[in-house]
C-alpha positions in Angstrom: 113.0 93.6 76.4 113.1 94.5 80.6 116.6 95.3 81.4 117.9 93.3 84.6 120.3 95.5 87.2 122.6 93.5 88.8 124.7 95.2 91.8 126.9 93.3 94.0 130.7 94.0 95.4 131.7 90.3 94.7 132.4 89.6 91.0 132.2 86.2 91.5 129.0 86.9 93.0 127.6 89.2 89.9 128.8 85.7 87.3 126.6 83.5 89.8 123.6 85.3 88.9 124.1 86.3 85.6 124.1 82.3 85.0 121.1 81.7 86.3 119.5 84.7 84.3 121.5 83.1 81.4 119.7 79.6 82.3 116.2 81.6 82.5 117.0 83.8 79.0 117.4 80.1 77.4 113.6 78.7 78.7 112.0 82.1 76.8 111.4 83.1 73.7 113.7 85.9 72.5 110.8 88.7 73.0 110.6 87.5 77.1 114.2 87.5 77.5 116.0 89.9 79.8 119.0 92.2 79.1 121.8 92.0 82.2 123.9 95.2 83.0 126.2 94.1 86.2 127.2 97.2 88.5 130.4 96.4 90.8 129.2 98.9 93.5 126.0 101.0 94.8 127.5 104.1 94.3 128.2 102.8 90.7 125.2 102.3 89.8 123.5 105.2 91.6 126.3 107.2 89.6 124.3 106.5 86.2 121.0 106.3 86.9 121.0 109.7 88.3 121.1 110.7 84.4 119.3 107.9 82.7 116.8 104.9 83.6 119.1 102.1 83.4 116.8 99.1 84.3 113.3 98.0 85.0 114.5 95.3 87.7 117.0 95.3 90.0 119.0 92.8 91.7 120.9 93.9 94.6 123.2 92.8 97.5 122.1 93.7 100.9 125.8 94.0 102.6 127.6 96.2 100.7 130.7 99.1 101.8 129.5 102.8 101.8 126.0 102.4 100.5 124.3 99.4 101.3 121.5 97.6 99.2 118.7 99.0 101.2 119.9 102.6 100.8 120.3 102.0 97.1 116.6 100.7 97.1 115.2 103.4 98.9 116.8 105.8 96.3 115.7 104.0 93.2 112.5 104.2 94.2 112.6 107.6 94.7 113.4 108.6 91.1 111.3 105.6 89.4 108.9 104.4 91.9 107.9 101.3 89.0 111.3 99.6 89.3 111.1 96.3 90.7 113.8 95.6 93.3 114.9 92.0 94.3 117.4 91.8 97.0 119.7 88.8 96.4 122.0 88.0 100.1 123.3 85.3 102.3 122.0 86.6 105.1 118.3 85.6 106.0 118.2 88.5 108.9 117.8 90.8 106.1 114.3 89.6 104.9 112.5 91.7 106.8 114.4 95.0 106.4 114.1 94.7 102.8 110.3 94.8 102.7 110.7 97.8 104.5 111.8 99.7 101.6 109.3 97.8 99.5 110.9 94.6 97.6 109.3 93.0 95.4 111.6 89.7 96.8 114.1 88.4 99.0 116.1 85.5 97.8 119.0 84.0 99.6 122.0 83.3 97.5 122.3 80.1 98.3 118.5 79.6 96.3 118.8 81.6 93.5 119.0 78.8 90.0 115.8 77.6 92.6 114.4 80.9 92.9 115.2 83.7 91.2 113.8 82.8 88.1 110.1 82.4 90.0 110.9 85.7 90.6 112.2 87.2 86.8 108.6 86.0 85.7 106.7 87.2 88.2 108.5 90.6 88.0 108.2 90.6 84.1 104.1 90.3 84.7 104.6 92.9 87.1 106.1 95.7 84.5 103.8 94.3 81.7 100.4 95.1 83.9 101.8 98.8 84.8 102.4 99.2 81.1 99.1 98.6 80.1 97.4 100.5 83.6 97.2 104.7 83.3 94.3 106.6 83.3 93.1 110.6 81.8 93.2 113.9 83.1 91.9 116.6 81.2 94.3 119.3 82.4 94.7 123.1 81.1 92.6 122.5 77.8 94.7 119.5 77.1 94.4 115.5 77.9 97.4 113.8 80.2 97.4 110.1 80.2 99.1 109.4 83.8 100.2 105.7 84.6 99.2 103.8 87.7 102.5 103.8 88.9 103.0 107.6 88.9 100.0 107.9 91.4 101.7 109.1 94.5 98.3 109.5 96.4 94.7 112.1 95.6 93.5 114.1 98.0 90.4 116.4 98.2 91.2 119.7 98.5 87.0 122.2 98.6 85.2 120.9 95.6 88.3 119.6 93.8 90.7 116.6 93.9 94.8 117.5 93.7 96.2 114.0 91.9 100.1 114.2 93.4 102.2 112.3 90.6 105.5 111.4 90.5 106.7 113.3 87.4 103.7 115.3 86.0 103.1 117.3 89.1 99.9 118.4 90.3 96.7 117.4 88.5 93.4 119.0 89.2 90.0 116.7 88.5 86.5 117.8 89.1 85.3 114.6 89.7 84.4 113.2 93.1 87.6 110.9 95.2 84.9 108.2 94.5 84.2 108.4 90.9 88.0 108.5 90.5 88.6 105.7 92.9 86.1 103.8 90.6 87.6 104.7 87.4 91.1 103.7 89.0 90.0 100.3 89.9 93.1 98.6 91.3 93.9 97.3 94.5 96.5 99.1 94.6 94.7 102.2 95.7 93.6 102.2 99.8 91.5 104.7 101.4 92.9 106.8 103.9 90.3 108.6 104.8 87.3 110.8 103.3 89.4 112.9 102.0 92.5 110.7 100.9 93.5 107.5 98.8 97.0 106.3 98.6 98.9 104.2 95.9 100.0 101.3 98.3 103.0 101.0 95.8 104.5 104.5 97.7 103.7 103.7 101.5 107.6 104.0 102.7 105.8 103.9 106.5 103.2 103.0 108.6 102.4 104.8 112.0 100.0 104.9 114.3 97.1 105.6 112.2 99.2 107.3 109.7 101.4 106.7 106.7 104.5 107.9 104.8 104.7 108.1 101.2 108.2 108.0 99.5 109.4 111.8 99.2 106.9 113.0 101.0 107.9 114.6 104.3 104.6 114.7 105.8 102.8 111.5 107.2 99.2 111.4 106.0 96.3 110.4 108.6 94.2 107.6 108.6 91.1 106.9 110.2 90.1 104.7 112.7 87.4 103.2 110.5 90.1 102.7 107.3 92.9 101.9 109.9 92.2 97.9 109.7 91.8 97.4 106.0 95.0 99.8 104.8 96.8 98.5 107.6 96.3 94.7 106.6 96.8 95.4 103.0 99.8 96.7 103.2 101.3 93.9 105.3 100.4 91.7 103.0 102.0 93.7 99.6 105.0 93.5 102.4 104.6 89.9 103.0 104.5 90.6 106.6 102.1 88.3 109.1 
């Protein structure tokens, strides 16, 4: 079972929503059914999942005291880049901002029994597809299976390519950035440049003719010729026209 995050100051708030997760739990079969741990602040939650994963989907308020939803987003993503966040507010001038830290939705409050369980699905498809997507390194005399998700971005680096992961480090391949990009196969991977693909599901930031990957410090360049494509992409993961 995924394990549903729910984070919002308001307790009356936090009963809303678990009653309409309740409401979806009761349309699925116990094996689709979500667990629902409720977290009274941001800096609550951040408190345990600094130790532990506590969820694979999160549902957070926007406009909350000392660390707000978007802050809390940004961090989750940082330590498990495969969590699903879905911001839940009554304010509609949020929407954008939250696809700037990559949400997977924006719901208003006032929608959610419409909504949110639209959302629980797709989300729950989501997890299930990175779950089945990884792909082999042999590394050091061994095999490492790495998961999609964990893809931060491949660069070539002289006659090798350096995978960057989010928790195994630094691979080394011998094959070519386009033999890997074939085995890959997912649109989640864009080209940068000759020399670069990146996992669209890291891009914190684009620039001008640049992007920045979450916890990565330095932007990576894009070329004029892959500008349009990654670009265009990437608006559309963010739901941005």
């Amino acid at each position: 079972m995924a394990v549903v995050a729910i984070c919002d100051e308001d307790p009356r708030e936090i009963q809303l929503t678990i009653d309409a997760i309740d409401v979806f739990n009761q349309t699925k079969p116990v094996r689709d059914q979500v667990i629902v741990r409720a977290f009274p602040s941001a800096k609550n939650l951040w408190f345990e999942m600094v130790d532990q994963d506590i969820a694979d989907i999160f549902i957070l308020d926007i406009n909350m005291p000392e660390m707000n939803g978007l802050e809390l987003a940004h961090r989750i993503h940082q330590i498990n880049s495969r969590a699903v966040i879905i911001f839940l507010d009554s304010h509609i001038e949020y929407a954008d901002d939250s696809y700037k830290v990559d949400a997977f939705r924006f719901i208003l409050k006032s929608e959610r029994m419409e909504h949110l369980p639209e959302a629980l699905d797709a989300a729950l498809i989501r997890l299930k597809d990175e779950r089945n997507q990884y792909v082999g390194f042999r590394q050091d005399g061994e095999i490492v299976r790495v998961p999609f998700g964990e893809i931060i971005y491949v660069e070539k680096v002289d006659r090798k390519l350096l995978v960057h992961t989010m928790r195994q480090g630094n691979i080394y391949s011998n094959e070519t950035l386009a033999k890997l990009f074939e085995r890959l196969n997912s649109k989640r991977f864009l080209y940068a440049d000759q020399s670069y693909f990146v996992n669209v599901d890291h891009i914190l930031k684009l620039g001008s003719h640049t992007v920045t990957l979450i916890g990565e410090k330095t932007p990576i360049p894009v070329s004029r010729r892959m500008w349009p494509a990654l670009k265009s992409a990437v608006l559309k993961e963010w739901h941005i026209t």
